[in-house]
HTML snippet that shows the backbone in 3Dmol.js (N, CA, C, O; Angstrom):
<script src="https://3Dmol.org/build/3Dmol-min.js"></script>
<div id="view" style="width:600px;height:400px;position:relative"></div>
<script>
const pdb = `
ATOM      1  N   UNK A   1     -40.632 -37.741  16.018  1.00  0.00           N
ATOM      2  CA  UNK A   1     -39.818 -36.763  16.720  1.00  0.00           C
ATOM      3  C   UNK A   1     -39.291 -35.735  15.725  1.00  0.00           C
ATOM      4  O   UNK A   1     -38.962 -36.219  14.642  1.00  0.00           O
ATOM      5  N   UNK A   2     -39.152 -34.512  15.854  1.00  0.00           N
ATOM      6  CA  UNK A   2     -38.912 -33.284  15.765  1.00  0.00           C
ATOM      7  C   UNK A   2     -37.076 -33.098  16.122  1.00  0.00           C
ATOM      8  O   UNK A   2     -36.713 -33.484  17.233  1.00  0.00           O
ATOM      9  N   UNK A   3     -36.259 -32.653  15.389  1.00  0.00           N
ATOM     10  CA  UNK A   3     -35.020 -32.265  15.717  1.00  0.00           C
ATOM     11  C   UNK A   3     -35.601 -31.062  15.115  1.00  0.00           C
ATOM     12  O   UNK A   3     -36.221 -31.018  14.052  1.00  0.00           O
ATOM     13  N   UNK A   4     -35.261 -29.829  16.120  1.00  0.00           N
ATOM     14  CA  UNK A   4     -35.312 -28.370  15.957  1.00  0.00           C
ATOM     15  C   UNK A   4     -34.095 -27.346  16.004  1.00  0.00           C
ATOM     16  O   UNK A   4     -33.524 -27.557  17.074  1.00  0.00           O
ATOM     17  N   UNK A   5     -33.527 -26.448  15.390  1.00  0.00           N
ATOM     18  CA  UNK A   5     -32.259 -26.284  15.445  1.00  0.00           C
ATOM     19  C   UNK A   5     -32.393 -24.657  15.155  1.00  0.00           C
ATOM     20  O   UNK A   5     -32.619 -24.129  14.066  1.00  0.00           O
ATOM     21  N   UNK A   6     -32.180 -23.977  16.502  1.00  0.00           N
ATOM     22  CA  UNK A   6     -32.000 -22.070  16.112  1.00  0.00           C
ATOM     23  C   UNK A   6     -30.881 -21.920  15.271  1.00  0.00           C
ATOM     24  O   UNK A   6     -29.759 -22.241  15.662  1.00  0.00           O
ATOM     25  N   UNK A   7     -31.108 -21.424  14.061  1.00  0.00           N
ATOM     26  CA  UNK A   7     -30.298 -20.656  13.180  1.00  0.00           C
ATOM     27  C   UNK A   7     -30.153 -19.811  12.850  1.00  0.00           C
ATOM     28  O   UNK A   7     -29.057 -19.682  12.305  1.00  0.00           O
ATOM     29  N   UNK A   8     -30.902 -18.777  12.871  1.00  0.00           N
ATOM     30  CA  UNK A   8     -30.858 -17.466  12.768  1.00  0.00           C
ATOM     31  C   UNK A   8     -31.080 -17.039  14.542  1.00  0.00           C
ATOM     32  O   UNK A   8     -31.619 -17.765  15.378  1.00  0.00           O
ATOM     33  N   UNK A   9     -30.384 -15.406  14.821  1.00  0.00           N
ATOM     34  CA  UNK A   9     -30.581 -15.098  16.095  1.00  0.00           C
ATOM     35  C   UNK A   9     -32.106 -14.487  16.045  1.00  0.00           C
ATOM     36  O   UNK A   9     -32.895 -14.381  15.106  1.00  0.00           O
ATOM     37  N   UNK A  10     -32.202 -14.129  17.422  1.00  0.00           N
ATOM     38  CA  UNK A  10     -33.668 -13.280  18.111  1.00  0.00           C
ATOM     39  C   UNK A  10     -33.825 -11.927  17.945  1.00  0.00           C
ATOM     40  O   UNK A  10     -34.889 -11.318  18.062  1.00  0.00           O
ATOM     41  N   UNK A  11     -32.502 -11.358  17.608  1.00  0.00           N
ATOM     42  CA  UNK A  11     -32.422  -9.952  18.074  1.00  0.00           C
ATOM     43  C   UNK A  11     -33.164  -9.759  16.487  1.00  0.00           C
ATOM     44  O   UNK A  11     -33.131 -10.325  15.395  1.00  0.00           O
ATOM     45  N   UNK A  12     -33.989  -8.322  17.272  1.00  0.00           N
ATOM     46  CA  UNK A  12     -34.494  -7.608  15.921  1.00  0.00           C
ATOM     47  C   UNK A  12     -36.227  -8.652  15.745  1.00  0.00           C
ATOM     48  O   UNK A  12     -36.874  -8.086  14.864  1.00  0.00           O
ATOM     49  N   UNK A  13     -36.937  -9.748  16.242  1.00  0.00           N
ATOM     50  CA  UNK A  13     -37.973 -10.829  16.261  1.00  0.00           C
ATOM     51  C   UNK A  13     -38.970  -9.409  17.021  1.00  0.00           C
ATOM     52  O   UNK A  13     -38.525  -8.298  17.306  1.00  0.00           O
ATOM     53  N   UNK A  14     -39.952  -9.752  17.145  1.00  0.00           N
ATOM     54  CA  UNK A  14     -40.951  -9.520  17.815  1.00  0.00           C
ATOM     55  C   UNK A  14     -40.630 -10.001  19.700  1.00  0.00           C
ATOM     56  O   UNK A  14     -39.687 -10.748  19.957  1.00  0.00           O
ATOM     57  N   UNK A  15     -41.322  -9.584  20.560  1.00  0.00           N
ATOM     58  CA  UNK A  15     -41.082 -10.059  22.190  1.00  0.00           C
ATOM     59  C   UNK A  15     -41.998 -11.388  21.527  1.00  0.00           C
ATOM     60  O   UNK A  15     -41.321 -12.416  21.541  1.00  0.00           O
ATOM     61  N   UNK A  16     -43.309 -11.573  20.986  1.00  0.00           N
ATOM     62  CA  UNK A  16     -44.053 -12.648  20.500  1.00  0.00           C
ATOM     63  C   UNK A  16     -43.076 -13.339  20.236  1.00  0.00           C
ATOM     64  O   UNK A  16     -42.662 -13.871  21.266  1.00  0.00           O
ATOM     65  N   UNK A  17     -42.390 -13.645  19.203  1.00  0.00           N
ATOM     66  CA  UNK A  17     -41.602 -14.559  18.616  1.00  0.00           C
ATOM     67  C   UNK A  17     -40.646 -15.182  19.419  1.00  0.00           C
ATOM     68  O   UNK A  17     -40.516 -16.406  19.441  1.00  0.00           O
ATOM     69  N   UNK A  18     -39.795 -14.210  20.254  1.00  0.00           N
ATOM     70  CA  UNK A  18     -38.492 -14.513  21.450  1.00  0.00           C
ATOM     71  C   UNK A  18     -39.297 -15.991  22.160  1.00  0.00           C
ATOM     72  O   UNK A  18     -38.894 -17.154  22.205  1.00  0.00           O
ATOM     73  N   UNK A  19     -40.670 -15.319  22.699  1.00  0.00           N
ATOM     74  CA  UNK A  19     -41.386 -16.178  23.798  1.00  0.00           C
ATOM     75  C   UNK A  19     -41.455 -17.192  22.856  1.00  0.00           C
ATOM     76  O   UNK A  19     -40.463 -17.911  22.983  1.00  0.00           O
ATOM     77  N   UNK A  20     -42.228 -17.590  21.918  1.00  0.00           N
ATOM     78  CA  UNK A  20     -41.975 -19.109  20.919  1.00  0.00           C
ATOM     79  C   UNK A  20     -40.599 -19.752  20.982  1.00  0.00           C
ATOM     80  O   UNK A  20     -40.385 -20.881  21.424  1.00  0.00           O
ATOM     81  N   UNK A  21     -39.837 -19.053  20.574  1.00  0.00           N
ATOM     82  CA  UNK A  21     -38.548 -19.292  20.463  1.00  0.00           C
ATOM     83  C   UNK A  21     -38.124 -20.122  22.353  1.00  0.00           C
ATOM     84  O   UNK A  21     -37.505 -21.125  22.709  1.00  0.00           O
ATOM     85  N   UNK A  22     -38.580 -19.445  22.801  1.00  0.00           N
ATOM     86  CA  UNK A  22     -37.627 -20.170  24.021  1.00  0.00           C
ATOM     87  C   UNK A  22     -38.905 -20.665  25.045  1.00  0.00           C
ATOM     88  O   UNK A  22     -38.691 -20.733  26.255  1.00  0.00           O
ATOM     89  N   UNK A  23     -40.200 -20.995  24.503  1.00  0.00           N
ATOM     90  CA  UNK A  23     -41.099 -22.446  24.678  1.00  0.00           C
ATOM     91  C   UNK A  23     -40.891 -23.584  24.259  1.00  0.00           C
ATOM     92  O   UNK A  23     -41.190 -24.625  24.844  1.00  0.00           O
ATOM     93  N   UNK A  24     -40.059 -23.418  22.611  1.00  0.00           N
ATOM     94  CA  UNK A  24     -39.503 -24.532  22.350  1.00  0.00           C
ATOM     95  C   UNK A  24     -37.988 -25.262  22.619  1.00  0.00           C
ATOM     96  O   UNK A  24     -37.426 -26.192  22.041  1.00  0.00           O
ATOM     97  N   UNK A  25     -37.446 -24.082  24.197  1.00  0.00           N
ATOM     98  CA  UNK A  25     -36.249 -24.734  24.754  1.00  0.00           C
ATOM     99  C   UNK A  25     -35.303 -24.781  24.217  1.00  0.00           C
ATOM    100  O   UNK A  25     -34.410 -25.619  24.349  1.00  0.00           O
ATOM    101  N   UNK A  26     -35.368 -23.504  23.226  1.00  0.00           N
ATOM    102  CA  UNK A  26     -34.361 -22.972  22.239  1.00  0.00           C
ATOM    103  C   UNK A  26     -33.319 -21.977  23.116  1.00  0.00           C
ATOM    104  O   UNK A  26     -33.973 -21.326  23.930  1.00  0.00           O
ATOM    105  N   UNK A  27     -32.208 -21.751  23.159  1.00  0.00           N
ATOM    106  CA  UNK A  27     -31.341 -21.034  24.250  1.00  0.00           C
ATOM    107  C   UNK A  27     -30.804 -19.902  23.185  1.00  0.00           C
ATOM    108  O   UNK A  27     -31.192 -18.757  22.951  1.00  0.00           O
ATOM    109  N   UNK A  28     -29.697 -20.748  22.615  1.00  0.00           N
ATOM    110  CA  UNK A  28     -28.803 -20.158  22.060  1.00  0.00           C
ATOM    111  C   UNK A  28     -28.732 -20.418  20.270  1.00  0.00           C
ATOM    112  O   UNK A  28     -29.226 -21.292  19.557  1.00  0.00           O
ATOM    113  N   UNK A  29     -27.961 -19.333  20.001  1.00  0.00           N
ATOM    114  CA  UNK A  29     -27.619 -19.759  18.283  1.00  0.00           C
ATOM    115  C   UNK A  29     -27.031 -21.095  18.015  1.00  0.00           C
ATOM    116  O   UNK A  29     -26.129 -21.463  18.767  1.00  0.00           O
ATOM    117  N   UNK A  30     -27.476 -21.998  16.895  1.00  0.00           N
ATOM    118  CA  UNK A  30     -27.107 -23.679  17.026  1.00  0.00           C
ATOM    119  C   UNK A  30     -27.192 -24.606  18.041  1.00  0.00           C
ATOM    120  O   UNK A  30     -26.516 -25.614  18.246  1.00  0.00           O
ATOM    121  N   UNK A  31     -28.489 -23.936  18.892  1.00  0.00           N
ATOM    122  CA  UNK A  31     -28.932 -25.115  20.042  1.00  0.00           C
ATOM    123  C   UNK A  31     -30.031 -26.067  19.375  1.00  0.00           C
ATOM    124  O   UNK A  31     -30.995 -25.380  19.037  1.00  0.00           O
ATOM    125  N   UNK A  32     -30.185 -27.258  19.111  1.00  0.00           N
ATOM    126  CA  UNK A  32     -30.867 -28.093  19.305  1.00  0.00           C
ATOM    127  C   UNK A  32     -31.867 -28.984  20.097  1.00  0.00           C
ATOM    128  O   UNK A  32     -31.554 -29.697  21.051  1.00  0.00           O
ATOM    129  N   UNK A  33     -32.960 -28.864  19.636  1.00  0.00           N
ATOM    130  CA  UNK A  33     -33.440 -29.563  21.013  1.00  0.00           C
ATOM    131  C   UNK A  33     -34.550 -30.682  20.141  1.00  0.00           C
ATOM    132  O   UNK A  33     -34.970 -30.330  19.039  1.00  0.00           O
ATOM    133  N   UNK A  34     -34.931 -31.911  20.684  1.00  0.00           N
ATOM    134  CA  UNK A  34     -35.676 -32.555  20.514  1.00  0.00           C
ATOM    135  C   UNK A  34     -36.967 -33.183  20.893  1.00  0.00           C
ATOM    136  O   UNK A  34     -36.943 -34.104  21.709  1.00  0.00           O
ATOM    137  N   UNK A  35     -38.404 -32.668  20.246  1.00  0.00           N
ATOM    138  CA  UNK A  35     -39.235 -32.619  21.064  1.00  0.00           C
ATOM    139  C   UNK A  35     -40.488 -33.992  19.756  1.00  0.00           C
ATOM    140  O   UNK A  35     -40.119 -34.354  18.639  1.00  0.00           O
ATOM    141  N   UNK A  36     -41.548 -34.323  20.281  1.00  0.00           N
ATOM    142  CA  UNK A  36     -42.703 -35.168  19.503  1.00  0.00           C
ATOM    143  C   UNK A  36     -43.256 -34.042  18.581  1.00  0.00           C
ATOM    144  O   UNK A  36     -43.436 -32.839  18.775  1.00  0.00           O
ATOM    145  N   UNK A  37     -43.423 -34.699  17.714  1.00  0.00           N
ATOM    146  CA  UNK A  37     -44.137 -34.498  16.646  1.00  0.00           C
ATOM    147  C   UNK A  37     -45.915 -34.063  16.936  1.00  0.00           C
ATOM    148  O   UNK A  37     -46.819 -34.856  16.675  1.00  0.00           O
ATOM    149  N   UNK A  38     -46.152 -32.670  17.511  1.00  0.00           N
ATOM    150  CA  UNK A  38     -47.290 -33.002  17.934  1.00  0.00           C
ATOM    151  C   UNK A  38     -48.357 -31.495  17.277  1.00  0.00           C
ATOM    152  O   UNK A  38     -47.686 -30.511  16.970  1.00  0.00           O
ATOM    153  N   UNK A  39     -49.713 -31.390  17.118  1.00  0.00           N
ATOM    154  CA  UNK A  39     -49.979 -30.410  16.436  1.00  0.00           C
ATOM    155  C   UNK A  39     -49.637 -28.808  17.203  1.00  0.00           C
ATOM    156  O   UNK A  39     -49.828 -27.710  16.681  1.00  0.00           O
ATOM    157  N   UNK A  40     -49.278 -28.989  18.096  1.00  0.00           N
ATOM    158  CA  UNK A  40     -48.745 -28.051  18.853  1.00  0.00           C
ATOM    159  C   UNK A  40     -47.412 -27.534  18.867  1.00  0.00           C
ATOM    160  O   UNK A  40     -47.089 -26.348  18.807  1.00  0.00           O
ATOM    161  N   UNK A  41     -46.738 -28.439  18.945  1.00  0.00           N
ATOM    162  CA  UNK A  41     -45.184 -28.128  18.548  1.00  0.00           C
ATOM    163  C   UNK A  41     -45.392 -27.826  16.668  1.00  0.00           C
ATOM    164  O   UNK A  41     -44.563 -27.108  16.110  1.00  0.00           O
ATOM    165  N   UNK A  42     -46.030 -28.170  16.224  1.00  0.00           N
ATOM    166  CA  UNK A  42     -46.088 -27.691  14.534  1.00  0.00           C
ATOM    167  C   UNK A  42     -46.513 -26.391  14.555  1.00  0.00           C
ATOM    168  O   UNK A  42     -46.423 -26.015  13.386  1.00  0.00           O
ATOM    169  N   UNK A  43     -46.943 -25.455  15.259  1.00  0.00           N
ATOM    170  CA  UNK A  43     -47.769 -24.712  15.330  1.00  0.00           C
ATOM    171  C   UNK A  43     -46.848 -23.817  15.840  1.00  0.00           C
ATOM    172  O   UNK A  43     -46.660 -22.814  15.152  1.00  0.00           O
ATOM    173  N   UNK A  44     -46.201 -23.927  16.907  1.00  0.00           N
ATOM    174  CA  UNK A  44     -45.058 -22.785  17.648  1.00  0.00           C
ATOM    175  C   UNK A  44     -44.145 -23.112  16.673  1.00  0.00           C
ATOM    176  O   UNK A  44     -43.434 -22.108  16.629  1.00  0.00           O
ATOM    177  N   UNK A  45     -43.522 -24.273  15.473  1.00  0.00           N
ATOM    178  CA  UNK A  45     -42.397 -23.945  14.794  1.00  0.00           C
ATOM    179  C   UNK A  45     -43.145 -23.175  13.264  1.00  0.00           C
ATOM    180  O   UNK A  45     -42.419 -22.480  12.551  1.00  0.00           O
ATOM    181  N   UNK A  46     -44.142 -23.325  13.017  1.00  0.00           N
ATOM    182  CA  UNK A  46     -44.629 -22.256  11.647  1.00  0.00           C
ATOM    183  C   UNK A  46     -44.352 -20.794  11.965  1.00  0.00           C
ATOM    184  O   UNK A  46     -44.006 -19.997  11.093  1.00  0.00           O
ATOM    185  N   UNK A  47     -44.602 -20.304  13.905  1.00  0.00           N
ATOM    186  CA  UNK A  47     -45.016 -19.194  13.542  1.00  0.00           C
ATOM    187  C   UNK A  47     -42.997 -18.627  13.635  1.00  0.00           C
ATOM    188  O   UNK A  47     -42.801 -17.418  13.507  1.00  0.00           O
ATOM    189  N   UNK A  48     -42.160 -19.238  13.774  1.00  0.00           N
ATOM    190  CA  UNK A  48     -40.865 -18.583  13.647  1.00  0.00           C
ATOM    191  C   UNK A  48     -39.928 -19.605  12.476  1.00  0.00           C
ATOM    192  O   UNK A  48     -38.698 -19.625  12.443  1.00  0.00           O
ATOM    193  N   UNK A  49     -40.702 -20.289  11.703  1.00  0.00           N
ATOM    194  CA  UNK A  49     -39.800 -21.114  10.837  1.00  0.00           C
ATOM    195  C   UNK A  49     -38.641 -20.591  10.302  1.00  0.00           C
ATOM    196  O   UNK A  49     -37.602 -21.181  10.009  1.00  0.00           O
ATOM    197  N   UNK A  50     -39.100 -18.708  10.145  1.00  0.00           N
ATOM    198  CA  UNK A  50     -37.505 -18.583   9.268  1.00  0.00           C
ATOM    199  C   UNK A  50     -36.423 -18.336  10.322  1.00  0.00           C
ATOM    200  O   UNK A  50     -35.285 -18.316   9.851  1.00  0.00           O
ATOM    201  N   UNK A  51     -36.515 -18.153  11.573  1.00  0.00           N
ATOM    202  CA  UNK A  51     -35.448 -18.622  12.228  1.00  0.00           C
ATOM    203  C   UNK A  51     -34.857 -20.246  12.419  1.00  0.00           C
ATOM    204  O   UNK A  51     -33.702 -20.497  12.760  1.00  0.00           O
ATOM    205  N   UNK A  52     -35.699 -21.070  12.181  1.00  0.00           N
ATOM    206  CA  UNK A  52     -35.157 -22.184  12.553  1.00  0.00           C
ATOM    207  C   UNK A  52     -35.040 -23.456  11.511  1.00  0.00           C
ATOM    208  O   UNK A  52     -35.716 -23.379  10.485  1.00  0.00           O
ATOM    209  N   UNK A  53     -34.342 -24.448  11.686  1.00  0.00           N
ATOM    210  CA  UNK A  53     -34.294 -25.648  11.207  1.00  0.00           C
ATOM    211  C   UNK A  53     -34.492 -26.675  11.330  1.00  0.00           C
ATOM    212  O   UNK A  53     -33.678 -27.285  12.023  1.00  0.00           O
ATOM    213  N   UNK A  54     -35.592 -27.411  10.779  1.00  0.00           N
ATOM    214  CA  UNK A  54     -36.522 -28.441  11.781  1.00  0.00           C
ATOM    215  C   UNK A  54     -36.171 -29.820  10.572  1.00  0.00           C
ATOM    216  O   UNK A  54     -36.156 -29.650   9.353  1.00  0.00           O
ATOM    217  N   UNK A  55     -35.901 -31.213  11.305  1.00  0.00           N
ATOM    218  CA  UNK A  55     -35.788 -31.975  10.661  1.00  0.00           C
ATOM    219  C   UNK A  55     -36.732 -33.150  11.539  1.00  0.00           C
ATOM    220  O   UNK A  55     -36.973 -33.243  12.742  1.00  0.00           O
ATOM    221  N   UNK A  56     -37.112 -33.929  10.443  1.00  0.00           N
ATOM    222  CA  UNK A  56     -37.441 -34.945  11.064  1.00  0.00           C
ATOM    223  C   UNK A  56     -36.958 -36.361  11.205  1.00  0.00           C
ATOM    224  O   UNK A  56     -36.507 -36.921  10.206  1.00  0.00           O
ATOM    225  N   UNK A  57     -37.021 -37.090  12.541  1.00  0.00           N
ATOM    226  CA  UNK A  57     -36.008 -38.223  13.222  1.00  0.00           C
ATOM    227  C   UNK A  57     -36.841 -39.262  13.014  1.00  0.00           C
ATOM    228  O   UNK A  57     -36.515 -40.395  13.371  1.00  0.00           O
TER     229      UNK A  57
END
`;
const viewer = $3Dmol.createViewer("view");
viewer.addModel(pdb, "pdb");
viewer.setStyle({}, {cartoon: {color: "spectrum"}});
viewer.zoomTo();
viewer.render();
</script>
């Protein structure tokens, strides 16, 4: 499992990036969400990593 965590905001991202951003059920600044470890979810968090903070559970 994946703990994912928005840290930086959207504003100023690409419309591309926003849409990643809130496939992975990301809302708000310091929302968390927890999803599997899967090559797909690795793939939507590379392409916005420097917004976010991903740990693993």
């Amino acid at each position: 499992m994946l703990k994912i965590t928005l840290v930086k905001s959207t504003i100023g991202s690409t419309p591309y990036q926003k849409k990643v951003v809130e496939a992975l059920g990301l809302k708000k600044l310091n929302h968390s969400v927890e999803l599997p470890d899967t090559p797909q979810t690795r793939g939507a968090v590379s392409k916005v990593s420097h917004l976010l903070k991903v740990e693993e559970l």
